[in-house]
C-alpha positions as CSV (number, residue, x, y, z in Angstrom):
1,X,10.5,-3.7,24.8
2,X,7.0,-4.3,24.6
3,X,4.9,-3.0,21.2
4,X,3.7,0.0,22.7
5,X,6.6,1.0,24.2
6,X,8.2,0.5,20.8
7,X,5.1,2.5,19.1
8,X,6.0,5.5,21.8
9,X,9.8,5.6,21.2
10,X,9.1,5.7,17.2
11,X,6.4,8.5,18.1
12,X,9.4,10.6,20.2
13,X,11.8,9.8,17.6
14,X,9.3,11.5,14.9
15,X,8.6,14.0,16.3
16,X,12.4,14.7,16.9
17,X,12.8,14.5,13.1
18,X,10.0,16.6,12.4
19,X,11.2,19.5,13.9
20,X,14.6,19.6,13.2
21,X,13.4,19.5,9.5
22,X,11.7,22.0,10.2
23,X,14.2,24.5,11.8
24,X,16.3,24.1,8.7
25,X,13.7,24.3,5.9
26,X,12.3,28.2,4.8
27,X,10.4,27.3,2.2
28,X,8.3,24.2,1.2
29,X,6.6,23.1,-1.7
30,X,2.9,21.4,-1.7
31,X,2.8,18.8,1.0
32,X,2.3,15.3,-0.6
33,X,-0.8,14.0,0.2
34,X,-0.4,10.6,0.2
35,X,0.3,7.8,2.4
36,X,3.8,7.8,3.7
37,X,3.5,11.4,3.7
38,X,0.5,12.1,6.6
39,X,0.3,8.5,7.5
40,X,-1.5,7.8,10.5
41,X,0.0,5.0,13.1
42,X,-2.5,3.7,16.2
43,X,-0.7,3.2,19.5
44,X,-2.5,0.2,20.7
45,X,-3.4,-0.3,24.3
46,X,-2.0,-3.9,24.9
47,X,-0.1,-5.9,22.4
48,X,-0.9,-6.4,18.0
49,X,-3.1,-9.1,17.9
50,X,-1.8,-11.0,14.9
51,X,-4.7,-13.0,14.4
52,X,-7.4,-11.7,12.3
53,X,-11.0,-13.8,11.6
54,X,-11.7,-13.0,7.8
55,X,-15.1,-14.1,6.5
56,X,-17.4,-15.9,3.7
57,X,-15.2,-17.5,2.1
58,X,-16.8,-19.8,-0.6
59,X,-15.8,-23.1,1.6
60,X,-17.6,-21.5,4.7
61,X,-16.1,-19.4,7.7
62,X,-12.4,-19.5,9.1
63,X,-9.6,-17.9,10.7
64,X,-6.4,-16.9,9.2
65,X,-3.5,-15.4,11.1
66,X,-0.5,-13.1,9.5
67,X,2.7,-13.7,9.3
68,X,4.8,-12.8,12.0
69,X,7.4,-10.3,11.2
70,X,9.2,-8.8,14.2
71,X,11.1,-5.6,14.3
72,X,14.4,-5.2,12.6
73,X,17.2,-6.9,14.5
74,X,15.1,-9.7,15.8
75,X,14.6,-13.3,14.6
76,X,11.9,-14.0,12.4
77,X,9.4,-16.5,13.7
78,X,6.2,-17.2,11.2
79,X,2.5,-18.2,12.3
80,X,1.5,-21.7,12.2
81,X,-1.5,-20.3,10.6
82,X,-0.9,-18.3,7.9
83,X,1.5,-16.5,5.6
84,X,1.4,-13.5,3.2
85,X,1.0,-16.5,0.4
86,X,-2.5,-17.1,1.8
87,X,-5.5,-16.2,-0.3
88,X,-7.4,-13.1,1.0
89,X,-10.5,-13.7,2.5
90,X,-12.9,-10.6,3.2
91,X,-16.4,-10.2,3.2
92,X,-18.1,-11.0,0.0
93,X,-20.6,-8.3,-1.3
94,X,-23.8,-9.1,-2.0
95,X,-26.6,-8.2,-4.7
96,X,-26.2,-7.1,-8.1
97,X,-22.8,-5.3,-8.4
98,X,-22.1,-2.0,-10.8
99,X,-19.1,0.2,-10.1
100,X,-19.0,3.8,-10.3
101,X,-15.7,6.2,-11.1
102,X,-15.8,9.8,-11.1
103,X,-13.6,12.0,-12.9
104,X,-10.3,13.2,-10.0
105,X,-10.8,16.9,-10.1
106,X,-8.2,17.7,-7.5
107,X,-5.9,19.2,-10.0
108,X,-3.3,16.8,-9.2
109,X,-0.5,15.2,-12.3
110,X,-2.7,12.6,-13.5
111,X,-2.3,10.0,-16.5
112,X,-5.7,9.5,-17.8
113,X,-6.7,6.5,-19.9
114,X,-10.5,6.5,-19.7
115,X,-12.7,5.3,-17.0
116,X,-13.0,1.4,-16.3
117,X,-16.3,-0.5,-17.0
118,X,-19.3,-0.6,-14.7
119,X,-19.4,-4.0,-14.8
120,X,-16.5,-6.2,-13.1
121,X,-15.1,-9.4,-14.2
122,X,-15.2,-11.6,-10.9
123,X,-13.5,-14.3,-12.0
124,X,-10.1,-13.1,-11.9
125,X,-8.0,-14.0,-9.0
126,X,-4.4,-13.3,-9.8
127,X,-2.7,-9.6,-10.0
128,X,1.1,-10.1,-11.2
129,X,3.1,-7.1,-11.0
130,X,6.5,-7.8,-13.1
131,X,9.5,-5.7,-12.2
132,X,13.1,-5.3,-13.2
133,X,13.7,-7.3,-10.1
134,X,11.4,-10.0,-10.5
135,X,7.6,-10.8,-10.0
136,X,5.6,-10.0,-7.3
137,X,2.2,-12.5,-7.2
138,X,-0.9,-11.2,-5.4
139,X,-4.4,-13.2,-4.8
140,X,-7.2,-11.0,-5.1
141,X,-10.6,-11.6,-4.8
142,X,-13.4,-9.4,-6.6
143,X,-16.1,-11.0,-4.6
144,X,-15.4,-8.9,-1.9
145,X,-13.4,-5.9,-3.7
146,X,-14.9,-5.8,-6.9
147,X,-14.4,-2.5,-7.9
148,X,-11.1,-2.2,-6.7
149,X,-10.0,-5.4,-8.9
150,X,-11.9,-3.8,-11.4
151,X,-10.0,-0.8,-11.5
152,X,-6.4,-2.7,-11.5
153,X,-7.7,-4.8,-14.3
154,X,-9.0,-2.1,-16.6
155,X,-5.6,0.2,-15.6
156,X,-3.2,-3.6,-16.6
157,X,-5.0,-3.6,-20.3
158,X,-4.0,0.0,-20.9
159,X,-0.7,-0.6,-20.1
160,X,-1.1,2.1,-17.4
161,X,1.7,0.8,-15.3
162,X,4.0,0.0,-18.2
163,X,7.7,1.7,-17.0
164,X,6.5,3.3,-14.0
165,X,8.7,3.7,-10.9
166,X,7.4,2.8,-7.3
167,X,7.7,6.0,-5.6
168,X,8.1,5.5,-2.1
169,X,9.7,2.8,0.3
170,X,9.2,3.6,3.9
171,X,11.7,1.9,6.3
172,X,11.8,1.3,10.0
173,X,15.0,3.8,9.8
174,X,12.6,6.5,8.9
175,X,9.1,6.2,10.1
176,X,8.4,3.1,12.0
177,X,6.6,1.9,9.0
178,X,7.6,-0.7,6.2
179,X,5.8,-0.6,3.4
180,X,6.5,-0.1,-1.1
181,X,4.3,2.6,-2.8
182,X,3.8,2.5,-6.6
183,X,1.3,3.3,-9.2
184,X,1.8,7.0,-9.6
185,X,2.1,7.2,-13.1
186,X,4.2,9.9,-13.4
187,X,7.0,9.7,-10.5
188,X,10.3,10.4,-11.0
189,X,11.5,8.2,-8.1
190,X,14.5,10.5,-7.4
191,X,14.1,11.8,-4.1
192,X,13.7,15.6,-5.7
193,X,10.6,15.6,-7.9
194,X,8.0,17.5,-5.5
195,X,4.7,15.8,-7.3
196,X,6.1,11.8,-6.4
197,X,3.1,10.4,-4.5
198,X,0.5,12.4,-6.1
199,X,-0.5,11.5,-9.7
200,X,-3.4,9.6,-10.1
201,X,-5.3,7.5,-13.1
202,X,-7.4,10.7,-13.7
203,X,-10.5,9.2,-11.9
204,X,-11.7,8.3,-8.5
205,X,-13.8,5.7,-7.2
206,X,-15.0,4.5,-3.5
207,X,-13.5,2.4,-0.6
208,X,-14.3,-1.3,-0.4
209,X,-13.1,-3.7,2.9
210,X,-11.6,-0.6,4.7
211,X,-10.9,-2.6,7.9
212,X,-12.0,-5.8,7.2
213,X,-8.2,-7.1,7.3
214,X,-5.2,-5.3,9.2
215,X,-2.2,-3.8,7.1
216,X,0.0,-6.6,8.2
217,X,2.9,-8.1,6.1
218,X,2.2,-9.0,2.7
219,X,-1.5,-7.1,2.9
220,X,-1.9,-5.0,-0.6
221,X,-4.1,-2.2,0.3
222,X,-4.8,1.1,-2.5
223,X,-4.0,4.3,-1.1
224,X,-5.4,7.8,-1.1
225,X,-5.1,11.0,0.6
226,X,-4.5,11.8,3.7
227,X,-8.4,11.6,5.9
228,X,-9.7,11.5,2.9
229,X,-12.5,8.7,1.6
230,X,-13.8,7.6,-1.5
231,X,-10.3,9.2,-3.5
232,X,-8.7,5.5,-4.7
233,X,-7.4,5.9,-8.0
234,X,-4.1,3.9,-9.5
235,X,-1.3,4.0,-6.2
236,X,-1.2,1.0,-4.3
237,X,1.6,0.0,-1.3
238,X,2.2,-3.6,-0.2
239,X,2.9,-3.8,3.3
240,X,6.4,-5.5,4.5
241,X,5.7,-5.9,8.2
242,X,2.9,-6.5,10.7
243,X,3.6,-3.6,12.6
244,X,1.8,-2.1,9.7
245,X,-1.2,-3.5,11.0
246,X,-1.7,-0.2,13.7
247,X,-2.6,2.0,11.0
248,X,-5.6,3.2,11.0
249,X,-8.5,1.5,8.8
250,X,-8.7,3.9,6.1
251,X,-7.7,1.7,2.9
252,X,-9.4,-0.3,0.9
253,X,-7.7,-3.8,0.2
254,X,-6.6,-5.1,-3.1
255,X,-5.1,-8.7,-1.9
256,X,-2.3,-10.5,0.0
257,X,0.9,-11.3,-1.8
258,X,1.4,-14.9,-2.9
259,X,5.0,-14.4,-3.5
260,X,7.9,-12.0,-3.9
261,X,8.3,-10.1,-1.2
262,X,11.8,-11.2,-0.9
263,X,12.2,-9.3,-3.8
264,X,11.5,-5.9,-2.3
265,X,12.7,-6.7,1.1
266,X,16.1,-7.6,-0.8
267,X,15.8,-3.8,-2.4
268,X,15.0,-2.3,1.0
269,X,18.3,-3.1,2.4
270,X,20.3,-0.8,-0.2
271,X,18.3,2.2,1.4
272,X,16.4,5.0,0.3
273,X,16.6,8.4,-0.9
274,X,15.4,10.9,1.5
275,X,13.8,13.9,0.2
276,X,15.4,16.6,2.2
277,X,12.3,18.8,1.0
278,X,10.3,16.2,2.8
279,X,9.2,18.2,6.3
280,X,6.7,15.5,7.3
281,X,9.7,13.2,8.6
282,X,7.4,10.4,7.5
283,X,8.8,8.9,4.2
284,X,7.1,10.7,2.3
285,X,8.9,10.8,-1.2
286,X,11.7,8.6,0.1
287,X,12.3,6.6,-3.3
288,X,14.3,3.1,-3.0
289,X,18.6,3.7,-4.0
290,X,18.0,0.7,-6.0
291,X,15.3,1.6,-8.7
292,X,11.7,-0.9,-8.6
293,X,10.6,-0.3,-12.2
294,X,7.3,-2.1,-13.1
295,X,7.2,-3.7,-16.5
296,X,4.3,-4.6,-16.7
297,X,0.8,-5.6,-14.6
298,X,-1.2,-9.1,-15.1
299,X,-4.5,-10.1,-14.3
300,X,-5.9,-13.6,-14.2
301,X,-8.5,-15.9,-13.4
302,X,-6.1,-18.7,-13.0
């Protein structure tokens, strides 16, 4: 089956789900926002191209490929040119940089802990995210997302992410897509709670390196609400597959992981908890059966 004619069978297969949620659902609370929820998926003419040129690195110009992670079912066959361990290498911003972060007045459940400097640190190039599972390792680089870094840094030193639950784990079984949400603050991670996927670090800030690298396996990307722009606050998703990399360009990237997505993928196979409130059919509060509890989040210029 060639990837579009996958991409059209998982659109069919949506829809189905859609609307017999629908038929059996009378009354719904506030649809969830976020991405899992309206997420978007582009049906490519043609096949994924799974090569990407990223540019300006500090050692000049080169191309790095993703890793190659088929569909469930088939054998797994990586790149000879890259892997999620591979250092993220976007366009580097230029000029004098000063970051801005407005205060989130959409009235969604928000954990404020003040607003992040102007000023970024771009030295630091590691983001650890420690969970009851094990560590997940993710390369950043604040030359070309410094605010972004910036953000994640400030959020680590407040212990914003201290004993939060990632929210969301979309699975091939229930969208097409295969990605782990976390950094809402205030999720319950249950299945039930009707606000998963919407809390927020109380402020807002713009997009940086929207499509300048795919959503493919192991890409860390923050999210915001649906066709919305310039509404990144604390919620981030690390993608698990390259068929990922159809969604539209609407994120702004944080990194690639380094190491421990085995960790998550091992999760993934003791299933989810679907929502049955969920009418979107698209994962949208699905929570993992086995909990992903972040301890704690690092930053480092090692």
């Amino acid at each position: 089956m060639s990837g579009e004619d996958r991409q059209s069978q998982l659109a069919r297969e949506h829809k189905e789900r859609q609307a017999q949620r629908a038929a059996g659902q009378t009354a719904k609370g506030k649809r969830n926002t976020f991405i899992g929820a309206g997420i978007a998926v582009v049906v490519v003419a043609g096949a994924v191209v799974a090569a990407t040129t990223l540019m300006n690195k500090d050692e000049g110009t080169k191309p790095v490929a993703a890793e190659s992670t088929p569909s469930p079912g088939a054998s797994t066959s990586p790149s000879a040119a890259a892997s999620p361990s591979a250092e993220p290498s976007l366009p580097a911003k230029t000029g004098p940089i000063s970051c801005k972060y407005d205060k989130d007045t959409s009235g969604v459940p928000n954990k404020f802990v003040g607003y992040p400097p102007k000023k970024p640190n771009m030295r630091i190039k590691t983001m650890t995210v420690v969970t009851n599972h094990g560590n997940v390792v993710i390369d950043v680089d604040p030359k070309a997302t410094p605010c972004t870094v910036n953000s994640m840094d400030f959020l680590a030193k407040k212990n914003f992410y201290d004993n939060t639950k990632c929210h969301r784990l979309v699975t091939p079984e229930v969208s097409g897509l295969f990605l782990l949400q976390c950094g809402d603050p205030l999720a319950k991670a249950d299945g039930k709670s009707p606000t998963d996927g919407q809390g927020t670090a109380g402020y807002v800030f713009g997009d940086e390196a929207v499509g300048a690298v795919p959503y493919t396996r192991g890409v860390v990307f923050l999210t915001q609400p649906t066709d919305a722009a310039g509404q990144n606050s604390s919620q981030f998703a690390i993608s698990l597959s390259d068929e990922n990399g159809q969604l539209e360009p609407q994120y702004s990237v944080l990194g690639v992981v380094r190491s421990g997505l085995e960790i998550i993928e091992k999760v993934a196979k003791d299933g989810v908890i679907v929502n049955d409130d969920d009418i979107t059919g698209d994962g949208g509060s699905t929570a993992p059966k086995n909990p992903i509890i972040i301890k704690d989040v690092k930053m480092s210029t090692k």
